[in-house]
C-alpha positions in Angstrom: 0.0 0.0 0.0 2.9 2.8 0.9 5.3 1.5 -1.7 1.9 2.3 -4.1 1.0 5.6 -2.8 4.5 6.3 -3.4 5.1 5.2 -6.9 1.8 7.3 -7.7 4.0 10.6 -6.7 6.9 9.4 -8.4 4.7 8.4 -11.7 3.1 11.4 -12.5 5.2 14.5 -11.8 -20.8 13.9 -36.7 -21.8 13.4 -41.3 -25.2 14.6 -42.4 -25.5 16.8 -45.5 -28.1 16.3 -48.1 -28.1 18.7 -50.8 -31.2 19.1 -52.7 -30.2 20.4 -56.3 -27.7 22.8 -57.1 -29.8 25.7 -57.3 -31.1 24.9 -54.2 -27.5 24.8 -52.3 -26.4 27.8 -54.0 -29.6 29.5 -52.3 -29.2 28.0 -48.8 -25.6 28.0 -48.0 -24.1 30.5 -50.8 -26.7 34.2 -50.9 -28.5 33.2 -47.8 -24.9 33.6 -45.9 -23.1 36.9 -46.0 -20.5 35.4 -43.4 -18.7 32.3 -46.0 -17.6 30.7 -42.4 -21.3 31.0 -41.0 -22.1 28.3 -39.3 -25.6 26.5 -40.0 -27.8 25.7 -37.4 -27.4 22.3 -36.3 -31.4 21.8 -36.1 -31.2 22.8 -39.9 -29.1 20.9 -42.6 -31.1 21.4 -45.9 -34.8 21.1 -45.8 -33.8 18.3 -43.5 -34.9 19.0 -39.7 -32.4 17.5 -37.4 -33.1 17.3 -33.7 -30.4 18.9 -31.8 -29.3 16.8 -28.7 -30.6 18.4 -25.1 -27.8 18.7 -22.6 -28.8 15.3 -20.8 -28.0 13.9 -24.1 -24.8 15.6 -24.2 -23.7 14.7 -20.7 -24.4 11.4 -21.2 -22.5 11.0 -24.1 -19.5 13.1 -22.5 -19.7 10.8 -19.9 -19.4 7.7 -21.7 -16.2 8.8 -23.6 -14.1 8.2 -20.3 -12.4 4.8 -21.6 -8.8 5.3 -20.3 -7.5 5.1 -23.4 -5.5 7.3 -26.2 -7.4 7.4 -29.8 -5.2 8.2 -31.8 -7.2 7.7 -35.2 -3.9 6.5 -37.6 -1.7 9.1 -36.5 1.8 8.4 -37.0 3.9 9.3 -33.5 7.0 7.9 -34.6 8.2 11.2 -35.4 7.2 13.0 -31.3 9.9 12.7 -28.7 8.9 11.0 -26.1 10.5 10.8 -22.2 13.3 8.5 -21.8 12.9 4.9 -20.5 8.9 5.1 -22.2 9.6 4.7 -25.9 7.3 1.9 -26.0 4.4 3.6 -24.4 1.7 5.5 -26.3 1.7 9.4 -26.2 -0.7 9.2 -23.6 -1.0 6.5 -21.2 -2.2 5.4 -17.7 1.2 5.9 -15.4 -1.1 4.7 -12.3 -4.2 2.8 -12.0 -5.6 2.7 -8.1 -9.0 0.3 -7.6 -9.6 -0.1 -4.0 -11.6 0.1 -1.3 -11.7 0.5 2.8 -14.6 0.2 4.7 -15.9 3.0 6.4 -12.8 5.1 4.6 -12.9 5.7 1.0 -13.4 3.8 -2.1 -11.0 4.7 -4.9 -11.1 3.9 -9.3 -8.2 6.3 -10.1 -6.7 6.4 -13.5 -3.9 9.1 -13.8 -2.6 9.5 -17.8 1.0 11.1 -18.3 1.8 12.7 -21.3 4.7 10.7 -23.1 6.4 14.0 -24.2 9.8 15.5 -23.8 8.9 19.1 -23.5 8.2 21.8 -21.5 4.5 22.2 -22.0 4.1 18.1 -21.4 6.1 18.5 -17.8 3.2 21.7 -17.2 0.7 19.5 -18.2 1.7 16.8 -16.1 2.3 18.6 -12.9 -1.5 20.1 -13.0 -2.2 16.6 -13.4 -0.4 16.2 -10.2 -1.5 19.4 -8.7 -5.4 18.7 -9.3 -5.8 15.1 -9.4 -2.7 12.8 -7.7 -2.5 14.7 -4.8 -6.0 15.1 -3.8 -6.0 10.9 -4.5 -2.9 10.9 -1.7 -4.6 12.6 0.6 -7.8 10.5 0.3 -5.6 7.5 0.5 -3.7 8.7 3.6 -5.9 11.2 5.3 -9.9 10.5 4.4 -11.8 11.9 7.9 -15.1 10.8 6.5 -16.3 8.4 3.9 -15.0 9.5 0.2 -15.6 8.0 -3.1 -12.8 9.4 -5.4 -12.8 8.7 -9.4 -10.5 9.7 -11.6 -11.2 8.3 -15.6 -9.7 10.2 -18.8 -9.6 10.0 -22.4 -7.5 10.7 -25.6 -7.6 12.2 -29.1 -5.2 13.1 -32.0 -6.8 15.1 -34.6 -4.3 16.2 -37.5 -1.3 17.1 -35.2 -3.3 18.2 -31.9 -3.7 16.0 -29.0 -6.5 16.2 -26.7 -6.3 14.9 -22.9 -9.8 15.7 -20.7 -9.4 14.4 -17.1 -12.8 13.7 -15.4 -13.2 13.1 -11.5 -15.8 12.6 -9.2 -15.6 14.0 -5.8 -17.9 12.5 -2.6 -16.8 13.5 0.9 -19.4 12.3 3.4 -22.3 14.9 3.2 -21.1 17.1 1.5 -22.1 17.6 -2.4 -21.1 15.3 -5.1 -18.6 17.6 -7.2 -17.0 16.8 -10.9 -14.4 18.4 -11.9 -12.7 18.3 -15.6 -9.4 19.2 -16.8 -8.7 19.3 -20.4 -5.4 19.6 -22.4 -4.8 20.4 -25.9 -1.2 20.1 -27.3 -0.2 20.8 -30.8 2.2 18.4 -31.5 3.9 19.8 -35.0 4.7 22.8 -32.5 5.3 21.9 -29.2 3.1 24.5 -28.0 -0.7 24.6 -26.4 -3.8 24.9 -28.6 -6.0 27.6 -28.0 -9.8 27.4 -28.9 -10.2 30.1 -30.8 -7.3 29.0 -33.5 -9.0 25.9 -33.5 -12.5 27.7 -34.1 -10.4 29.5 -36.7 -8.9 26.6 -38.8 -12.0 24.7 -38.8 -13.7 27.9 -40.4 -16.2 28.6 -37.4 -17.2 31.9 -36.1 -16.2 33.5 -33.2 -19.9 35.3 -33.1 -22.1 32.4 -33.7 -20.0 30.1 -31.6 -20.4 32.6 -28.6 -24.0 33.1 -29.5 -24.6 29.6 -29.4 -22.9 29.8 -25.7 -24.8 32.3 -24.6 -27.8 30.1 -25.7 -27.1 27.1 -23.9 -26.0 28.8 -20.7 -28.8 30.9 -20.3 -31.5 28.1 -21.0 -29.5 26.4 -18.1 -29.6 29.6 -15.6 -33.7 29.8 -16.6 -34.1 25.7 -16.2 -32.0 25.8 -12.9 -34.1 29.1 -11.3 -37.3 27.1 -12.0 -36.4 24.3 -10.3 -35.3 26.0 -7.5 -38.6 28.5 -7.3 -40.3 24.8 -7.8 -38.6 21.9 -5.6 -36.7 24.3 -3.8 -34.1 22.9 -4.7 -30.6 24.7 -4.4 -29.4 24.7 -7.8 -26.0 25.9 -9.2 -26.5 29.5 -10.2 -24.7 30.7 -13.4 -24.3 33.9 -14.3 -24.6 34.3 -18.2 -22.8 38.1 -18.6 -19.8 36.2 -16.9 -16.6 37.0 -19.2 -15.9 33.2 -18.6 -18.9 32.8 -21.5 -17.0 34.1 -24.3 -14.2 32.1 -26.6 -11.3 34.2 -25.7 -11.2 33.2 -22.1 -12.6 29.5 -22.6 -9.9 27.0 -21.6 -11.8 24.2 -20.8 -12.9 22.1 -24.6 -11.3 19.5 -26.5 -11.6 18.1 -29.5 -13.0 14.3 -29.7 -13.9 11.8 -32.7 -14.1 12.9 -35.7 -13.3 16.5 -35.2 -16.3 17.9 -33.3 -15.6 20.0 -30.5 -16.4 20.4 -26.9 -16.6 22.9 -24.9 -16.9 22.1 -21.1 -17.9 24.4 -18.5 -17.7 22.5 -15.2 -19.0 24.2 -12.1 -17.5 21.8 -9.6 -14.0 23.1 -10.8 -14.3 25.8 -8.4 -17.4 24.6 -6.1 -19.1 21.2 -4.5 -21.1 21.0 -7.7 -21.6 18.4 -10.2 -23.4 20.9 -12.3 -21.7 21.5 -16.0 -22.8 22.6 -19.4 -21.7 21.5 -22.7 -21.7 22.8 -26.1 -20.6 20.7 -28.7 -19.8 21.9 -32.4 
């Protein structure tokens, strides 16, 4: 048990288009759009109506893409330095894997990834890692006063030449609220250097505007939803604040990019408060 809580210090230091006719295309997506980037709404893709997924959809399929596990969708590594001694590991792997439980204690699925890099922004990355998620596991192990269920599950992607890493936990201490917190990495691996999302929103020919009006959307359909079930269960529900600066791409630093491209952007409450409350927008 000590020589493992010590080794776990050491270790980690979507396709539909239909086009009706020509004519009919050049109408929809060519003169009906001033902006050549605009983005079409997702609940409109021809004269095809698509049902756009709610937010329990979306956190339900968010939380199903925690499978441990680096995708890396053909993309050829052999090129990336990685550290010394793990030349044989993938770019992202599980350096610790914790499955235990005491009674009365805690009871612990921990899966800490390490990035496989040589590089200064791969050592930052992995000592938040450290920082946010290996620690608070050590002091569970060592120092839990009441009972505490601690998970810690992540997941992988290379698309083109940048690297996604989202770290998910769940946090239960005794009464206290259930909070999730998410950490997300995005690495450009051509570079060296961290991905920002509003390149990304750039290169993949998105709008700023509509991408912070569709933000602004979810979140504040989420503040309303929330306020009525308080005012209704009285329930205490995780206020948001919708004119928060937090809301707008430049200062968004939680969102990765997944399968196939599509992006994520994750705004998890319980980052900063006992909360398991989040919202996602996916593009």
């Amino acid at each position: 048990m000590m020589k493992n809580r010590t080794i776990l210090y050491i270790v980690i230091s979507s396709f539909c288009v239909i086009a009706i006719g020509i004519g009919m295309y050049y109408q929809i997506f060519v003169a009906g759009n001033e902006q050549f980037n605009e983005i079409i709404p997702e609940n409109e893709v021809g004269n095809m109506i698509i049902q756009e997924q709610t937010q329990e959809e979306l956190k339900a399929e968010f939380d199903n893409l925690f499978d441990n596990n680096l995708h890396a969708q053909g993309y050829d590594a052999s090129s990336v330095q990685k550290l010394a001694g793990h030349e044989e590991q993938p770019l992202v792997y599980a350096a610790y894997n914790i499955q235990e439980e005491q009674n009365e204690k805690y009871s612990v699925d921990i899966n800490l990834p390490v990035f496989n890099i040589n590089g200064d922004i791969a050592a930052e990355f992995n000592n938040t890692t450290q920082n946010i998620f290996a620690n608070k596991a050590n002091d569970v192990l060592n120092n839990a006063q009441v009972y505490t269920i601690y998970n810690v599950r992540y997941v992988a992607y290379i698309n083109n030449d940048i690297l996604s890493l989202i770290l998910k936990s769940t946090l239960k201490e005794g009464d206290n609220p259930q909070r999730v917190i998410v950490q997300t990495y995005n690495y450009n691996l051509s570079t060296g250097q961290k991905v920002i999302l509003n390149d990304v929103l750039t290169s993949q020919g998105y709008e700023t505007r509509q991408v912070n009006q569709k933000i602004d959307d979810v979140v504040r359909k989420a503040a309303e939803d929330a306020e009525a079930i308080s005012q209704a269960a009285g329930q205490t529900i995780y206020k948001r604040d919708p004119d928060n600066a937090m809301y707008v791409t430049d200062n968004v630093n939680n969102f990765f990019i997944g399968e196939n491209g599509n992006i994520y952007i994750i705004y998890a409450y319980g980052n900063n408060n006992y909360t398991s409350e989040m919202d996602i927008i996916k593009l």
